[in-house]
BALOBA-1460 file (C-alpha; in Angstrom, 3 decimals):
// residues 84
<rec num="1" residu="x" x="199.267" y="79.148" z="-87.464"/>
<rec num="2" residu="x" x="199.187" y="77.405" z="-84.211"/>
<rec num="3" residu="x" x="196.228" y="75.117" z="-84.647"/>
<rec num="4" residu="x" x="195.682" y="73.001" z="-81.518"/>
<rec num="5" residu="x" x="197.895" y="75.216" z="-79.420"/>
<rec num="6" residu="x" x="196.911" y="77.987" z="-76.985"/>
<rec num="7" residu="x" x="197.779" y="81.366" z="-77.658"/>
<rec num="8" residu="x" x="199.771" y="83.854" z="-75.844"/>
<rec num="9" residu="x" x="196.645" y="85.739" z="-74.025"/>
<rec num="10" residu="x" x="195.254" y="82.137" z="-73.196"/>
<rec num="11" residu="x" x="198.309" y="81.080" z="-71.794"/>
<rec num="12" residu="x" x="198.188" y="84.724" z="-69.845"/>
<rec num="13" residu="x" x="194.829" y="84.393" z="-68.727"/>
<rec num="14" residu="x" x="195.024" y="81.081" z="-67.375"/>
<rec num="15" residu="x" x="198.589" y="82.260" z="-64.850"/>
<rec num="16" residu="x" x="196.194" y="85.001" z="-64.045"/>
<rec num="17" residu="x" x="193.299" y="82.867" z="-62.829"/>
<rec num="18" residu="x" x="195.962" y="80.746" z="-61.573"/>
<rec num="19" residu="x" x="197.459" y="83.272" z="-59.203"/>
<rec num="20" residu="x" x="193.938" y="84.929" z="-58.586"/>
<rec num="21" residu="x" x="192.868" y="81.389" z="-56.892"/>
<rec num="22" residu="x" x="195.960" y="81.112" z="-54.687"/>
<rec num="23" residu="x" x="196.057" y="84.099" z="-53.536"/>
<rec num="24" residu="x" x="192.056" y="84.200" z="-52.277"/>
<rec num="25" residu="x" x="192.471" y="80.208" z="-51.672"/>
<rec num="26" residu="x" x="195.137" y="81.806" z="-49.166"/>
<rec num="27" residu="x" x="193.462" y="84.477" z="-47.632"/>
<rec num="28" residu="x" x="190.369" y="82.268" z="-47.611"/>
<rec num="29" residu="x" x="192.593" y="80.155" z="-45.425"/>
<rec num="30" residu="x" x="193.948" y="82.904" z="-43.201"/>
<rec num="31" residu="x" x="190.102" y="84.447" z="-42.494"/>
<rec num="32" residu="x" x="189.419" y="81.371" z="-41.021"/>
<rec num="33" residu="x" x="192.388" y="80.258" z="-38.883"/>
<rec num="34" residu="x" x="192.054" y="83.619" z="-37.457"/>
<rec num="35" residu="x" x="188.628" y="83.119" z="-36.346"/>
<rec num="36" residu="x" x="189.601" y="80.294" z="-34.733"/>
<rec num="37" residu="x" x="192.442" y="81.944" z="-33.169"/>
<rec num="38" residu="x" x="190.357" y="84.656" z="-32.438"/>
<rec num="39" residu="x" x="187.620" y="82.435" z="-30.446"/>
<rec num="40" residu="x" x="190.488" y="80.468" z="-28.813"/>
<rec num="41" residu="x" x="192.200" y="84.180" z="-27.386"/>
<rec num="42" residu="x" x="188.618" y="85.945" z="-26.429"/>
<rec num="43" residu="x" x="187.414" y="82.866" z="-25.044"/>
<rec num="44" residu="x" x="190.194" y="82.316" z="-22.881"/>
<rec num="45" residu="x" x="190.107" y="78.980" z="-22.743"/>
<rec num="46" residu="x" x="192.379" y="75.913" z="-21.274"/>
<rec num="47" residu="x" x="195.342" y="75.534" z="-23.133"/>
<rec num="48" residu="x" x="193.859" y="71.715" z="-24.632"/>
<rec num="49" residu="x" x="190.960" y="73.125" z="-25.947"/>
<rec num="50" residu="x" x="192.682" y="76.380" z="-27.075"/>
<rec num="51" residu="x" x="195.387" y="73.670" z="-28.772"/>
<rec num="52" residu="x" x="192.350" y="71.703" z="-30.382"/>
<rec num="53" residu="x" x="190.801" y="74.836" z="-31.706"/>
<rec num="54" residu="x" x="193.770" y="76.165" z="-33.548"/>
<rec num="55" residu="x" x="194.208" y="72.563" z="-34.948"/>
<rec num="56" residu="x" x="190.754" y="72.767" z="-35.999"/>
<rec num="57" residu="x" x="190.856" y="75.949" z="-37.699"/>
<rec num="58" residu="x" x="194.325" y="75.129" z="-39.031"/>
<rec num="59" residu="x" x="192.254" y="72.077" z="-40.461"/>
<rec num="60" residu="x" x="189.193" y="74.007" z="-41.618"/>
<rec num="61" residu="x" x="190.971" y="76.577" z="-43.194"/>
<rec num="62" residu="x" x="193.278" y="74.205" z="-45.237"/>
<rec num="63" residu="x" x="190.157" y="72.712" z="-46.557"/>
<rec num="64" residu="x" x="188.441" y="76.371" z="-47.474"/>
<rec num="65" residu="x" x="191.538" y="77.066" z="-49.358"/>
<rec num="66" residu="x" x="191.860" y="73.626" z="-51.182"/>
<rec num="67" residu="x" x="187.898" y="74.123" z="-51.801"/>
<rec num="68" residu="x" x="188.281" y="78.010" z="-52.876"/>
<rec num="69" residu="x" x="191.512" y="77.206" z="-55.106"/>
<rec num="70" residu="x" x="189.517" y="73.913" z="-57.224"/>
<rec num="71" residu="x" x="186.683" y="75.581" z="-57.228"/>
<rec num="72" residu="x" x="187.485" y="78.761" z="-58.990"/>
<rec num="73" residu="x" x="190.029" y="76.631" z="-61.312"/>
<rec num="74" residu="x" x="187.146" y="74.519" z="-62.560"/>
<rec num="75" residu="x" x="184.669" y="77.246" z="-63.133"/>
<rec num="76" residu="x" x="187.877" y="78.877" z="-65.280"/>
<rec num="77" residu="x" x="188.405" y="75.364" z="-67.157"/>
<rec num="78" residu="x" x="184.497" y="75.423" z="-67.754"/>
<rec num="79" residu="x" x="184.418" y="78.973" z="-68.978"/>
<rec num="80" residu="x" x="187.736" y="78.257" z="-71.542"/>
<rec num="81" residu="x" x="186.362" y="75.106" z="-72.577"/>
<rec num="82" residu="x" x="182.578" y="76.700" z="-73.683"/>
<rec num="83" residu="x" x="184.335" y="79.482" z="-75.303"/>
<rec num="84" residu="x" x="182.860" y="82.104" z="-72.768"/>
């Protein structure tokens, strides 16, 4: 037996959650870059202030993807760790 080492569906389940959190840390990411965008464009704005508000959301969204992606790791590491 394999005592100490993760099985096959463990070793499944965790590329799954893996994938899972980058791909809704991504569209996390998109959602809100495009709302920027989208305020920027209906707005109509000065081109500064459009170009700080897609850096802004460009920054935002970064950081709800980073947040999404550890977030939804952990809980997973907290789940395999208590056995749930």
């Amino acid at each position: 037996m394999d005592m100490g080492r993760e099985s096959r569906w463990e070793k499944d389940a965790m590329t799954v959650e893996i994938v899972f959190a980058l791909v809704t840390a991504t569209a996390l990411a998109a959602v809100v870059f495009a709302v920027a965008l989208a305020l920027a464009l209906i707005l109509g704005v000065s081109d500064p202030l459009r170009n700080g508000l897609l850096v802004g959301g460009g920054l935002l969204g970064a950081a709800a993807g980073v947040w999404r992606l550890v977030r939804v790791l952990r809980r997973f590491d907290a789940q395999r760790r208590g056995g749930h």
